[in-house]
C-alpha positions in Angstrom: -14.1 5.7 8.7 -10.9 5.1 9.8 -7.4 5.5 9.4 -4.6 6.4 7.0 -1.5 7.5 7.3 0.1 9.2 3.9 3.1 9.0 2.4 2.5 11.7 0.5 2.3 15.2 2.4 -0.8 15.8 0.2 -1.8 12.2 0.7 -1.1 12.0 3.9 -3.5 15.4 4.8 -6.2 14.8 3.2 -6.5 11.8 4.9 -5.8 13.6 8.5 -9.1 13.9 10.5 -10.3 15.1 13.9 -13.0 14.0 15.6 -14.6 15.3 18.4 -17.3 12.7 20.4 -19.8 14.3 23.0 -19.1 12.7 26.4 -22.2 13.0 28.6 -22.6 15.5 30.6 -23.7 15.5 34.0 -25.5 16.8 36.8 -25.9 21.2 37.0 -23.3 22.8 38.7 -20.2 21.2 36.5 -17.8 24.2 36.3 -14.8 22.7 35.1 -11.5 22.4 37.3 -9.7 25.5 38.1 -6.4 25.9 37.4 -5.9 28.7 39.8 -5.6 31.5 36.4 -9.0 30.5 35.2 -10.9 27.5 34.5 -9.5 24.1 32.4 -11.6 22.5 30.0 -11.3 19.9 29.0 -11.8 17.7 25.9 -11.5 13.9 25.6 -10.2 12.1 23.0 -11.6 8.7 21.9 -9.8 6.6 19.6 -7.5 2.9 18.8 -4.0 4.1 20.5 -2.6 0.8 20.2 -3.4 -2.0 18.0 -4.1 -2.4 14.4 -5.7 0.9 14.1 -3.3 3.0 16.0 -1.4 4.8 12.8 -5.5 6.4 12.5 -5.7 7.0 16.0 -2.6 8.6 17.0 -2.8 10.9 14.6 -6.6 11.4 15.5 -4.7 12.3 19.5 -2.1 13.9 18.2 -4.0 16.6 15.9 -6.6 17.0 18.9 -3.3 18.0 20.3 -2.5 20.3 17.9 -5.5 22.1 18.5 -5.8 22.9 21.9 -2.2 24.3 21.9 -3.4 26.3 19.6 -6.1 27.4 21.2 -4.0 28.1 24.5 -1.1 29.9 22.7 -3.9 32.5 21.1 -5.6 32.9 24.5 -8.5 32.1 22.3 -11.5 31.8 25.2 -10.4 34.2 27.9 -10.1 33.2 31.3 -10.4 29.3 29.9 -7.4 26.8 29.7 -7.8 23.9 27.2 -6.1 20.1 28.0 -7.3 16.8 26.2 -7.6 13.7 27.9 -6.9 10.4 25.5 -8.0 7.1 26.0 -7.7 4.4 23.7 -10.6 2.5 22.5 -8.4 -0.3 21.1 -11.2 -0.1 17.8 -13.7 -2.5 20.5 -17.2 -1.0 21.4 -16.8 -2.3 25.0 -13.8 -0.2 25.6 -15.5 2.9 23.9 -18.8 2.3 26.4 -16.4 2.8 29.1 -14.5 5.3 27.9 -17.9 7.5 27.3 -18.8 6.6 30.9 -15.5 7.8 32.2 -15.6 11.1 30.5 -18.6 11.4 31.8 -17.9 11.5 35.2 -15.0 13.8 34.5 -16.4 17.1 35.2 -13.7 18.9 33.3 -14.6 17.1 30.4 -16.8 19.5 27.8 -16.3 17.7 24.8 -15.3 14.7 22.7 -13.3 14.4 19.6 -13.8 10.4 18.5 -14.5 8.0 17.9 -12.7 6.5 14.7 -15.2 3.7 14.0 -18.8 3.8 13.6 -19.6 0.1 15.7 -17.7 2.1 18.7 -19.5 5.2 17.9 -22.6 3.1 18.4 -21.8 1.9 22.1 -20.8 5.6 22.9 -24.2 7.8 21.7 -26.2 7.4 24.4 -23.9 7.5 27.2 -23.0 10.8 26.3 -26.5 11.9 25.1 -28.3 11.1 28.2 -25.4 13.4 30.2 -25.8 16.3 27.1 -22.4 15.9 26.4 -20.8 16.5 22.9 -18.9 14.1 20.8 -17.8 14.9 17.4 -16.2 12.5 15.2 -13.7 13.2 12.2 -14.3 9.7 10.6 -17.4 8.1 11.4 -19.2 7.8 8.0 -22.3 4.9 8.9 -25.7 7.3 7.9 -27.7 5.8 11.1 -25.5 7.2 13.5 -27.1 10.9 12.4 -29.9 10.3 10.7 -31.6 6.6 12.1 -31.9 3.0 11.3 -34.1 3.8 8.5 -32.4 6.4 6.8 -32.8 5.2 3.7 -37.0 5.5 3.9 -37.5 7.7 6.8 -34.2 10.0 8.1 -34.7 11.3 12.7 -31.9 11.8 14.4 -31.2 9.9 17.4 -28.8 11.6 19.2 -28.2 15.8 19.5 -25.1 15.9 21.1 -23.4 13.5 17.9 -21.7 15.4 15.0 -19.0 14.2 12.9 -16.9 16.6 10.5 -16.9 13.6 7.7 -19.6 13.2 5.3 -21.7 9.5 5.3 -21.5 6.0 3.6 -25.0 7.4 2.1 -22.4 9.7 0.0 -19.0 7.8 -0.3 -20.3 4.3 -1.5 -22.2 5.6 -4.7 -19.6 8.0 -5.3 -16.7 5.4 -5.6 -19.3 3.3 -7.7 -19.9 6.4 -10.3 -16.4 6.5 -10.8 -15.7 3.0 -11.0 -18.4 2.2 -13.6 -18.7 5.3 -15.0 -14.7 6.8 -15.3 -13.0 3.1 -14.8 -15.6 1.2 -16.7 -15.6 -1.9 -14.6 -18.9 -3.0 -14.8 -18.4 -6.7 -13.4 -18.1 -6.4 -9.4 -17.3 -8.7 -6.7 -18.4 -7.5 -3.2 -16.6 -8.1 -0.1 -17.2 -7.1 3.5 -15.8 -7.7 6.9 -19.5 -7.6 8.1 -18.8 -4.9 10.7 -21.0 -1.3 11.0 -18.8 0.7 9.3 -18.1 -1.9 6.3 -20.9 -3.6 5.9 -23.0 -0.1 5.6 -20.1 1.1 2.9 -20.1 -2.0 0.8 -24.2 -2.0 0.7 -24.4 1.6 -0.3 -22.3 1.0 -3.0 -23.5 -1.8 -4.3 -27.2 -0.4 -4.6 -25.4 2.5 -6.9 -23.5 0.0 -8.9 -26.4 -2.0 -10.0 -28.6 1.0 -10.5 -25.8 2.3 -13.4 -25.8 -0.9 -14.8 -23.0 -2.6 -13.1 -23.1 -6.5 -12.6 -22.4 -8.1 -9.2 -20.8 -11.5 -9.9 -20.6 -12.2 -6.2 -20.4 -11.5 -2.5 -18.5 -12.7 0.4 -17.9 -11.6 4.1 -14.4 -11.9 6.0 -13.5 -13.2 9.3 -11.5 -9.4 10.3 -9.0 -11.6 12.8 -7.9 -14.0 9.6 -4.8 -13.3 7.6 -6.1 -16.0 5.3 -8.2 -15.2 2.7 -7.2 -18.0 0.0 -11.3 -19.1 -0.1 -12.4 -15.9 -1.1 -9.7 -15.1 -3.3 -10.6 -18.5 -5.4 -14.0 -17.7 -5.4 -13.1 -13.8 -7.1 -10.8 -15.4 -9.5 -13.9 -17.7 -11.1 -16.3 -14.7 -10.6 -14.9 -12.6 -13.9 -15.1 -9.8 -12.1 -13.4 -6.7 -13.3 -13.1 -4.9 -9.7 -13.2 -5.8 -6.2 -15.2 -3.7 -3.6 -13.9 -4.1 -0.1 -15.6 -2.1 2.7 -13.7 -2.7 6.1 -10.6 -1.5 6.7 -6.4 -1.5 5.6 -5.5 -3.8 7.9 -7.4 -6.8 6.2 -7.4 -5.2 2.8 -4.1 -4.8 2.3 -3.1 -8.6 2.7 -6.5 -9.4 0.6 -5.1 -7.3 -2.4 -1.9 -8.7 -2.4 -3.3 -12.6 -1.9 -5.9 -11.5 -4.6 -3.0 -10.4 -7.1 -0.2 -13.4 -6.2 -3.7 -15.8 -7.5 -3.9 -14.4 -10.6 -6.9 -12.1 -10.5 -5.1 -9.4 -11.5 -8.3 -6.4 -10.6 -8.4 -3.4 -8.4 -9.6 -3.4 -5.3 -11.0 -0.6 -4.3 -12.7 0.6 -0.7 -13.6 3.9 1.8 -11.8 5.9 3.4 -11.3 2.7 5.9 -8.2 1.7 3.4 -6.9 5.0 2.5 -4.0 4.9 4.2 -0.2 4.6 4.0 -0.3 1.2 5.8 -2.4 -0.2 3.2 0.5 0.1 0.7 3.0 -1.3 3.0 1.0 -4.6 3.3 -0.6 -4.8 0.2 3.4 -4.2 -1.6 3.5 -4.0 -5.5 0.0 -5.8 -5.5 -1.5 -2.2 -4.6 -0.9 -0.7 -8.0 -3.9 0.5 -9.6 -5.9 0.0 -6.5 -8.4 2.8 -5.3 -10.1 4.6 -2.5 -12.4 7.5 -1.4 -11.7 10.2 1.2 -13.7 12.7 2.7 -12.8 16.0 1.7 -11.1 17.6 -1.4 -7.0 17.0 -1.1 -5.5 19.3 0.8 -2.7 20.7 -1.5 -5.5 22.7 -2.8 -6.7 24.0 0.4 -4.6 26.9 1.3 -5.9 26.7 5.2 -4.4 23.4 5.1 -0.6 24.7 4.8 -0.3 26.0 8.4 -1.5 22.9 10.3 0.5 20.7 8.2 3.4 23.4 9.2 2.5 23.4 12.6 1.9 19.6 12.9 5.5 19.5 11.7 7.0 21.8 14.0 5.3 20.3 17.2 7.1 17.0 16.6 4.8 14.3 16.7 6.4 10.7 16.1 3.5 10.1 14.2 1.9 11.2 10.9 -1.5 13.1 11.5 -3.1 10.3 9.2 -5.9 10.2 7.3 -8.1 11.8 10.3 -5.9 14.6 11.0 -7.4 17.8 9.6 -10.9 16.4 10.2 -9.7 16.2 13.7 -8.3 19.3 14.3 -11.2 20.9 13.1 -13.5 18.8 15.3 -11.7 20.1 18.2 -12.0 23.5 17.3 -15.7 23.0 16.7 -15.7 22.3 20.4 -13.4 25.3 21.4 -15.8 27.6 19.1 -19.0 26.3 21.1 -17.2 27.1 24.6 -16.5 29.9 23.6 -19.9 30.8 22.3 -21.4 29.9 25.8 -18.3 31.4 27.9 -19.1 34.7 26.2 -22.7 34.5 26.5 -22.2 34.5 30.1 -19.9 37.1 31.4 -16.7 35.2 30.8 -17.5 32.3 32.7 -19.0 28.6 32.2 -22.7 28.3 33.4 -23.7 25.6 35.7 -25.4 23.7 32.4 -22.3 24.4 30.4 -22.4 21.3 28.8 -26.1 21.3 27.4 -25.4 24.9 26.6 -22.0 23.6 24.9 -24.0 20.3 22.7 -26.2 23.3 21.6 -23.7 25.6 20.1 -22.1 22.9 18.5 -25.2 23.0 15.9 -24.8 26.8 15.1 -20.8 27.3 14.5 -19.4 27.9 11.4 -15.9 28.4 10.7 -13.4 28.3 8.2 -11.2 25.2 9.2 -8.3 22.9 7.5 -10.7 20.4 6.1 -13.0 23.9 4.6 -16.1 25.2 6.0 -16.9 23.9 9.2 -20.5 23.4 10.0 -23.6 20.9 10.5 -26.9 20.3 9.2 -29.9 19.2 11.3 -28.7 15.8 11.5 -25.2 16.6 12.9 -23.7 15.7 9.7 -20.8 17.6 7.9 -22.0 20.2 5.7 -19.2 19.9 3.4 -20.1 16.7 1.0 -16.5 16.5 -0.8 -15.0 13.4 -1.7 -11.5 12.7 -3.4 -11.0 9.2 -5.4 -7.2 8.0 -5.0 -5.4 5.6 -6.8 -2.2 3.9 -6.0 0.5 5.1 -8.6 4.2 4.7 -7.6 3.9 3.4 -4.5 2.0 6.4 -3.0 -1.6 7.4 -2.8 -3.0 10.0 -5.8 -5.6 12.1 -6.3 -7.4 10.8 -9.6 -10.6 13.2 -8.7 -13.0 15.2 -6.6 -16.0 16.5 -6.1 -19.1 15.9 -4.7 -21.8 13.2 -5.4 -25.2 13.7 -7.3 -27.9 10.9 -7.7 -28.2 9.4 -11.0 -31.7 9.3 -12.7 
């Protein structure tokens, strides 16, 4: 879930995402606004723009961006202008509830790329389910959101109008614990978490793979996410023996926690999601963050050729900020959205039908496109079809792919 910003251009775009969130959608007879050539739609944009967060979210905006210049500049849905509308979120469910409700009431509003973490997701579903809008995220990655509180026993999905273009915690956590026990052989862990959705659900999947290769769990602790302090916990991994920390939350806390954790002597890896893979994470963590791990969605991007033009075109429309860790995931959630409008704009003589946005959610399910991130499409849950993920390792003072692929059960 959440944000990265890369040092590395390879780094830095595999860990770029897009999300797209469905806002509600409301009452028949929304046609968009018209711009006086055509019709604008347009699509929101939910994510932290300020705060600790904001190196994710901005370049969650920002590729969204990207996007819907693109779209325009091709004339890709004839007779339709795209815009985005961007409102931060500040990483608090409160402000994401509010923002749902806001796009909601927008009638130009088709679509949502966002949110970047899974508790905000959680405040937003229904708001935009009960008004059939759309939301698509690039970096929610909690397995209830699609598939129920009990998708471990019993997987129905809550919402229809919630996709996300990054595969699950159901996926990530027992991947990075394969690779840490099987490829790092650290078998003594010590789990930490900052008790939130999104890390709490990470640090739980991985721990039930650990222990089922064999691994040991030495102990666990949870995190006060508004502390800077975490000389109690770091004592307490120090007398553990543990070979490896696992950390789900995020880089803001994680980053100070390596470096505490390595200036006490318990000279381990720490390793985490996606939530830590970021360029930030190295800047707090310092020299401590050598050797220390992550997974991200996705295979790297070096080795996706589709990748090279909206790292070229990111470039050239002169963002301040780096597209992050979000940034392709993102661009391709928008263009999930643009592909569904167009879908229902061409299915009805060129214009939007008075249930566009139900007609919209619906499309969303059936397209399939060739994007940054690869194939673009999503099962019956509204999850990612594309189930890569990328282990990175600190080396240098720069995130580096150590390996990819995708994650099978063990016996």
């Amino acid at each position: 879930m959440r944000q990265r910003s890369l040092i590395a251009i390879t780094a830095a775009l595999a860990a770029g995402a897009l999300t797209l969130t469905a806002c509600g959608s409301r009452d028949s007879g929304d046609k968009g606004s018209d711009s006086g050539s055509g019709t604008t739609v347009t699509i929101g944009v939910d994510a932290p723009l300020t705060g600790d967060l904001s190196a994710l979210g901005l370049g969650i905006k920002n590729s969204v961006d990207l996007a819907v210049k693109q779209a325009n500049k091709k004339k890709y849905v004839s007779g339709v202008t795209f815009k985005i509308e961007a409102k931060d979120d500040q990483a608090q469910p409160s402000s994401g509830q509010a923002n749902a409700s806001a796009f909601v009431s927008d009638s130009s509003v088709y679509g949502v790329v966002g949110p970047l973490n899974s508790s905000v997701a959680q405040s937003m579903q229904k708001v935009f389910d009960d008004a059939k809008l759309v939301e698509v995220s690039p970096a929610n990655t909690n397995p209830a959101l699609t598939q129920g509180d009990n998708w471990q026993t019993s997987k129905s999905r809550p919402y229809k109008s919630y996709f996300r273009t990054a595969t699950t915690d159901a996926i990530q956590g027992p991947y990075a614990a394969q690779y840490v026990y099987n490829t790092a052989k650290l078998t003594k862990a010590f789990i930490i978490d900052d008790k939130k959705t999104y890390g709490a659900g990470l640090a739980a999947t991985f721990t039930g793979e650990f222990k089922k290769l064999g691994g040991k769990v030495v102990g666990t602790e949870h995190i006060n996410p508004d502390s800077k302090d975490y000389s109690a916990v770091v004592t307490k991994v120090k007398n553990s023996g543990a070979t490896v920390v696992y950390y789900g939350g995020e880089y803001p806390q994680a980053g100070p926690l390596s470096k505490q954790l390595k200036a006490a002597g318990a000279k381990i890896p720490l390793v985490g999601g996606d939530g830590i893979y970021a360029d930030d994470y190295i800047k707090l963590a310092g020299t401590a963050a050598a050797g220390d791990m992550a997974t991200s969605v996705g295979a790297p991007v070096e080795t996706l050729a589709s990748a090279k033009e909206f790292v070229d075109n990111y470039k050239a429309g002169g963002y301040s900020e780096a597209y992050g860790a979000y940034g392709g995931y993102s661009y391709d959630s928008a263009w999930a959205i643009i592909e569904a409008v167009k879908k229902v704009v061409d299915d009805n003589g060129g214009k939007l039908p008075s249930d566009a946005r139900a007609k919209i959610t619906a499309a969303v399910q059936n397209v399939s496109f060739d994007g940054v991130t690869g194939k673009v499409s999503f099962d019956e849950y509204g999850d990612a079809t594309n189930k890569q993920l990328t282990v990175y390792k600190v080396d240098g003072g720069a995130w580096k792919a150590a390996t990819s692929g995708t994650y099978t059960p063990s016996s």
